[in-house]
C-alpha positions as CSV (number, residue, x, y, z in Angstrom):
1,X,0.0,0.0,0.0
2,X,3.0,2.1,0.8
3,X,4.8,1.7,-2.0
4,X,1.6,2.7,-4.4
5,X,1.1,5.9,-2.2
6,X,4.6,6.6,-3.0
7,X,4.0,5.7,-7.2
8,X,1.2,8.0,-7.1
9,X,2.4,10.7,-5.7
10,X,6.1,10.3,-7.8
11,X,3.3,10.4,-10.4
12,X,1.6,13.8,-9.3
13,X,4.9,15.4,-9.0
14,X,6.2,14.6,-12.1
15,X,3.5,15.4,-13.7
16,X,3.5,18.9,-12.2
17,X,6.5,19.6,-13.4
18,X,6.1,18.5,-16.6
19,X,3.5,21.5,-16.8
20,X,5.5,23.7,-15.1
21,X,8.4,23.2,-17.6
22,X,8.9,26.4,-20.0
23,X,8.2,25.5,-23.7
24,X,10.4,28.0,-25.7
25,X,9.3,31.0,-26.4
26,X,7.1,31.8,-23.4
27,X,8.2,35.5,-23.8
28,X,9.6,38.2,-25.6
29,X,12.6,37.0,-28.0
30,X,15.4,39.8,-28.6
31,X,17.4,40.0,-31.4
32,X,20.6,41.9,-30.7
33,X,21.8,43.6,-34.4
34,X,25.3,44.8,-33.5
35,X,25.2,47.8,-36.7
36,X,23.1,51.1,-37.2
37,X,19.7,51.2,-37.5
38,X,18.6,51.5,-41.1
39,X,21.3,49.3,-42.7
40,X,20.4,46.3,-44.8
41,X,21.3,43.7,-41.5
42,X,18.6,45.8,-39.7
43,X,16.0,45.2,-42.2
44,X,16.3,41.8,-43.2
45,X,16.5,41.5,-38.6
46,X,12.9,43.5,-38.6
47,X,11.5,41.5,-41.4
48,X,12.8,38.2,-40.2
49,X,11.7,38.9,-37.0
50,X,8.1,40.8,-37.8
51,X,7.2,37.4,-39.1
52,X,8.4,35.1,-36.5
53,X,6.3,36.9,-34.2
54,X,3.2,35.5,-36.2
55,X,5.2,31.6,-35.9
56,X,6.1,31.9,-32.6
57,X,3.2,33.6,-30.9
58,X,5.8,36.4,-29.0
59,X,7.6,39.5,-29.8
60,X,10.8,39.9,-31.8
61,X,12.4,43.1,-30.4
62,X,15.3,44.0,-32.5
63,X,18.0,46.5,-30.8
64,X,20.6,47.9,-31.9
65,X,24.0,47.4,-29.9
66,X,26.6,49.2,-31.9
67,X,30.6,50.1,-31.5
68,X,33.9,48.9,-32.1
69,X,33.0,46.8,-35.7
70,X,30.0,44.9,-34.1
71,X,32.2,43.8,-31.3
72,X,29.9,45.9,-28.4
73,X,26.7,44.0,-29.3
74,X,28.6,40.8,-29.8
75,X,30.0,40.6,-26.6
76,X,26.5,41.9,-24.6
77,X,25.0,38.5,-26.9
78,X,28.2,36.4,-25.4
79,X,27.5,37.8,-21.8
80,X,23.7,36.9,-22.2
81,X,22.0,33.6,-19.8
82,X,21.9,30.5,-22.8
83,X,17.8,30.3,-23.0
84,X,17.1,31.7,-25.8
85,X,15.8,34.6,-25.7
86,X,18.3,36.8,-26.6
87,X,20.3,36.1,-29.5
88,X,23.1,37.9,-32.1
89,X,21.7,38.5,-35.7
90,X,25.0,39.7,-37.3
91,X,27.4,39.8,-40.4
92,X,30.2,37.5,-40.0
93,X,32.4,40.4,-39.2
94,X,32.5,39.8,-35.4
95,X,32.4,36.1,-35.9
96,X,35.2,35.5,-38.6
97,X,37.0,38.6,-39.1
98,X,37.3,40.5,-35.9
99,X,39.3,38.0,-34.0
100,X,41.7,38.2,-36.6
101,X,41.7,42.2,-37.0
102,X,42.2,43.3,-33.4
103,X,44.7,41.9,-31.1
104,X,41.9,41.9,-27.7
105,X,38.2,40.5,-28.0
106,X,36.2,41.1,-25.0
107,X,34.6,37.6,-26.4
108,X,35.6,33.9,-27.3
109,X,33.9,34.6,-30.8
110,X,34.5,30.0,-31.2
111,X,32.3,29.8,-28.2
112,X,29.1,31.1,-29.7
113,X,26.2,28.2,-30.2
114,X,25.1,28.6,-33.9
115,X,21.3,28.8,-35.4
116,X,21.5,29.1,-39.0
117,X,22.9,31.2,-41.6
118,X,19.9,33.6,-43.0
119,X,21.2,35.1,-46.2
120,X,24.1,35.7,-48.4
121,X,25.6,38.5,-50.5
122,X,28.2,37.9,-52.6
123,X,31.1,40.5,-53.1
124,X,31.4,41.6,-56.8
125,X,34.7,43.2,-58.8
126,X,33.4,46.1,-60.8
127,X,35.2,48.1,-62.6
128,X,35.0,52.3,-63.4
129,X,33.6,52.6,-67.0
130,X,37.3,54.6,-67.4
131,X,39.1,51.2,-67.3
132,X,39.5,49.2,-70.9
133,X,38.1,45.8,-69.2
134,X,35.7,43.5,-69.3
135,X,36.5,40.3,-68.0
136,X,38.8,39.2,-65.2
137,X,41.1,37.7,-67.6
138,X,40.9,41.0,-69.3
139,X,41.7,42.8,-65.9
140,X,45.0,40.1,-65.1
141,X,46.6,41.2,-68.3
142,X,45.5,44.8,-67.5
143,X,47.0,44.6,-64.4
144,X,50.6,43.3,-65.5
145,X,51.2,46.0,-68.2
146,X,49.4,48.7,-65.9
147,X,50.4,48.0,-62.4
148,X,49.9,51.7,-61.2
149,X,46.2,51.9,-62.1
150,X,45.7,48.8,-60.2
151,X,43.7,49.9,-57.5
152,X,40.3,48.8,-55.8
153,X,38.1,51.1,-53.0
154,X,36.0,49.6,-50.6
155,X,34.1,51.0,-47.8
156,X,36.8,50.2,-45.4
157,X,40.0,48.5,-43.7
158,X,39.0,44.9,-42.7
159,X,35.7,44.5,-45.0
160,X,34.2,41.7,-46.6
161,X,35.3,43.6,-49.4
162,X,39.0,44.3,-48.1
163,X,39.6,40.8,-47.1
164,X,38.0,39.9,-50.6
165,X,40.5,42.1,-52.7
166,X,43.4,40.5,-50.5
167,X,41.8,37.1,-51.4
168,X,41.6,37.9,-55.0
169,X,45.7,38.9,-55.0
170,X,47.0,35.8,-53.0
171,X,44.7,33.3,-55.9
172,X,45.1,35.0,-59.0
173,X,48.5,36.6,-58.0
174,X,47.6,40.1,-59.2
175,X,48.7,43.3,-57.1
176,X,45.7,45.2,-56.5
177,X,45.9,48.3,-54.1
178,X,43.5,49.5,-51.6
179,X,42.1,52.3,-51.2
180,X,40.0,52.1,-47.8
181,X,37.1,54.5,-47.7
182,X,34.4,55.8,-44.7
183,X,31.2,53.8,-45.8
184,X,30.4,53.2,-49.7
185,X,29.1,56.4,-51.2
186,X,32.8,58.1,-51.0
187,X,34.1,55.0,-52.5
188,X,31.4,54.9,-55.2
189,X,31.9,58.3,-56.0
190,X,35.7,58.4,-57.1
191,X,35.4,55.0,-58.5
192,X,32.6,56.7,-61.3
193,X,34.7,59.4,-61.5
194,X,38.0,57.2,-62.3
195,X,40.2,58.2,-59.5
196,X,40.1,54.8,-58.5
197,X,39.9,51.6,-61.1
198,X,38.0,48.7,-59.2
199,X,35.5,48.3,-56.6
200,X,34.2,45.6,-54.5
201,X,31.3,45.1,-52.8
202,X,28.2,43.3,-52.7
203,X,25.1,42.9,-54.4
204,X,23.2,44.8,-51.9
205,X,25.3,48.0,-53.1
206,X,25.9,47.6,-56.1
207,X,23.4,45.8,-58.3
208,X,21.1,49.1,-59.0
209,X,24.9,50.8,-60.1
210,X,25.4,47.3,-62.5
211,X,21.6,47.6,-63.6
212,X,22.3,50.5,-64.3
213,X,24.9,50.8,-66.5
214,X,27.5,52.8,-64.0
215,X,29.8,50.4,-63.4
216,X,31.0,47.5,-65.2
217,X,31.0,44.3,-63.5
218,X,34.1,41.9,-64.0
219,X,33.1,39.2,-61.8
220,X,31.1,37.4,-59.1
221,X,32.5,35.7,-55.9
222,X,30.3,33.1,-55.2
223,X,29.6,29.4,-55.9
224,X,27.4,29.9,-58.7
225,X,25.5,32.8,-60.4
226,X,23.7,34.8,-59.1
227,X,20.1,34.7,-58.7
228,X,20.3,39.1,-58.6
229,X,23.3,39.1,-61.3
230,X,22.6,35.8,-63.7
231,X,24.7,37.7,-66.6
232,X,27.8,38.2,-64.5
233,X,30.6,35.1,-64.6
234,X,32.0,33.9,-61.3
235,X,35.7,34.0,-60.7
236,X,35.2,30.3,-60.7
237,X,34.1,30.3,-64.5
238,X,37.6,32.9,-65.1
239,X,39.6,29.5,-62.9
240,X,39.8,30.7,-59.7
241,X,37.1,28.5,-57.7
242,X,39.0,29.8,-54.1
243,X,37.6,33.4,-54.8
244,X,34.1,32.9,-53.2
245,X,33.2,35.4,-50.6
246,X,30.7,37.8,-49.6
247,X,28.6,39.1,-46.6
248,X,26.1,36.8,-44.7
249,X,24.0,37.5,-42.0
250,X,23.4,34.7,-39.3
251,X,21.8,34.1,-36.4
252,X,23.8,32.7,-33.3
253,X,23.1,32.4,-29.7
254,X,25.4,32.1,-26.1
255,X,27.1,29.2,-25.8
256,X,25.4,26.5,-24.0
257,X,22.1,27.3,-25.3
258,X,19.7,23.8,-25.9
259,X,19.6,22.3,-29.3
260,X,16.0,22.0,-29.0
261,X,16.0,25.7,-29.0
262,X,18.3,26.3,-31.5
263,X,17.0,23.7,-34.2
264,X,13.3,25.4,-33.2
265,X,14.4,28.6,-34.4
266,X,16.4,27.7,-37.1
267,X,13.3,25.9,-39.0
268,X,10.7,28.3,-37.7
269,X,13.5,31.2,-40.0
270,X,13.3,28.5,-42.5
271,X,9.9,28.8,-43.1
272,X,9.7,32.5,-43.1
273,X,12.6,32.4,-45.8
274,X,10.1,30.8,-47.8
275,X,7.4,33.1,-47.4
276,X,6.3,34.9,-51.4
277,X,6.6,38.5,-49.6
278,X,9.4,38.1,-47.9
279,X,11.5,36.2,-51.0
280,X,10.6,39.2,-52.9
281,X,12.3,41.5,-50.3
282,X,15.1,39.9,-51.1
283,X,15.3,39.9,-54.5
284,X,14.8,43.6,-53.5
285,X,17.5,43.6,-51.0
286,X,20.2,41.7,-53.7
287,X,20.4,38.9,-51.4
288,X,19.4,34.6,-51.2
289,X,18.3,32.7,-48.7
290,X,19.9,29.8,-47.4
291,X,18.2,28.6,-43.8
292,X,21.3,26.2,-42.6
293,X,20.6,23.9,-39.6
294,X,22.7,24.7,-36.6
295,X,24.8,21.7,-37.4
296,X,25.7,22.9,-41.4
297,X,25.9,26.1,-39.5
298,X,28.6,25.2,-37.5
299,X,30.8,23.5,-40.0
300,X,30.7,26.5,-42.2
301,X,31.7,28.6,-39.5
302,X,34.1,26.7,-38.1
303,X,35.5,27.1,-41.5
304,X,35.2,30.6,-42.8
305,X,36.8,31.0,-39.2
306,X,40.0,28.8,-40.5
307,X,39.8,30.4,-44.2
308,X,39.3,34.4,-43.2
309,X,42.1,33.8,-40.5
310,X,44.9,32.4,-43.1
311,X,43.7,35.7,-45.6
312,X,43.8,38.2,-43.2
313,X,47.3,37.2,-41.6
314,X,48.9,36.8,-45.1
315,X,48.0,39.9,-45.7
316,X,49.0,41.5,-42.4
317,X,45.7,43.4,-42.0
318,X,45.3,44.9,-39.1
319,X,42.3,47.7,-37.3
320,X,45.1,48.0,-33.9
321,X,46.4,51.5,-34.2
């Protein structure tokens, strides 16, 4: 009789707290975006996460952390309790390139638990109408006989686009110069006018200047054409399959955080990436989809951590002044 009592009431109790366990989300979700308001990470965050709210029946508060190249929102994400509920949507910057660019982190950027990589933009090598080429093969010869015009502007030291151009020279062995500017209109504007030859950036920027005739594009790093650019080679078509880079913007969460949680999210983003309204936003935006589980996530970071780290310290770039 005893030993029923004790069933039942082993019973009762775990029974309770099977109720009383928290099914993720029971409250608001918080996506940390560690850039300005307004950019093109903050809108693809709001309309990732406008939609989610409809999936997962709770807000999606997006705030902007910015400072120090996305490191101060990165680091409040790494400092964050591992349930869930606040998480990092970001560039790879912080992730891939930052701990290779400074010297001090204030975070372990290997530690982080991934989600799933939301979208890609690949980098692109245009050229100022002032230059006589049109292919990259083209541009190489160029570039031998012309060494002194060979220079490329992007919107900064340490950029997808930097790191890209320093790619590009340790593949293809050409000698290509940088000219680092403060954000991409300067660097659009002396590249029309001539002053500088090349430009790389990606598709988000620069597909209305291809469409439009302003610039001439020479090629596309990424695994295959683009969906936004279909016209435009990739440097693997010119022989130089290596040259695939680009921004992509991720979601990743504290280390530690559950699986459950993680692989939850991850197909819940899926499905919004699939949505009609919001695949035309990104055909507006210049960018594609991809919706990785948090286990192809986390190969792919673990190498574009490996790859970025061998360009960067090739090249000796550095943001420590």
């Amino acid at each position: 009789m005893r030993l029923a009592v004790a069933l039942f009431a082993s019973a009762i109790l775990c029974n309770a707290h099977a109720q009383t366990k928290e099914v993720w989300p029971s409250k608001p979700v918080r996506f940390v975006v560690p850039f300005t308001a307004g950019g093109s990470i903050d809108v693809l965050a709001r309309l990732v996460g406008r939609h989610l709210e409809t999936r997962l029946n709770q807000p999606i508060v997006v705030e902007n952390r910015t400072g120090a190249g996305g490191t101060v929102g990165t680091d409040l994400v790494a400092r964050a309790p591992a349930d869930g509920y606040t998480l990092l949507f970001t560039a790879q910057g912080p992730l891939v390139l930052n701990p290779f660019l400074m010297k001090r982190l204030p975070y372990d950027a290997t530690t982080f638990a991934p989600v799933t990589v939301v979208v890609e933009a690949p980098n692109v090598l245009v050229a100022s109408r002032q230059l006589p080429v049109s292919s990259f093969e083209e541009l190489r010869n160029f570039a031998k006989a012309n060494p002194e015009k060979m220079t490329f502007a992007t919107q900064g030291i340490g950029t997808t686009g930097h790191v890209t151009g320093e790619l590009i020279n340790q593949q293809a062995g050409t000698a290509l110069t940088h000219v680092a500017y403060q954000g991409f209109p300067p660097a659009l504007t002396d590249v029309l006018a001539g002053r500088v030859s090349l430009m790389i950036g990606d598709t988000i920027n620069l597909v209305p200047r291809i469409v439009s005739g302003q610039l001439r594009p020479i090629a596309i790093a990424s695994t295959r054409r683009s969906a936004v650019l279909p016209n435009v080679p990739t440097f693997a078509e010119a022989g130089y399959p290596a040259i695939v880079s680009g921004p992509w913007y991720a979601v990743v969460a504290p280390a530690g955080t559950p699986i459950e949680i993680r692989h939850k999210l991850a197909d819940e983003i899926r499905q919004v990436l699939g949505l009609r309204e919001v695949q035309d936003k990104l055909k507006e935006l210049g960018v594609e989809a991809r919706g990785l589980s948090p286990e192809e996530f986390d190969v792919y970071l673990k190498s574009e951590y490996k790859r970025w780290g061998g360009v960067i310290q090739k090249a000796g770039i550095s943001l420590d002044k």
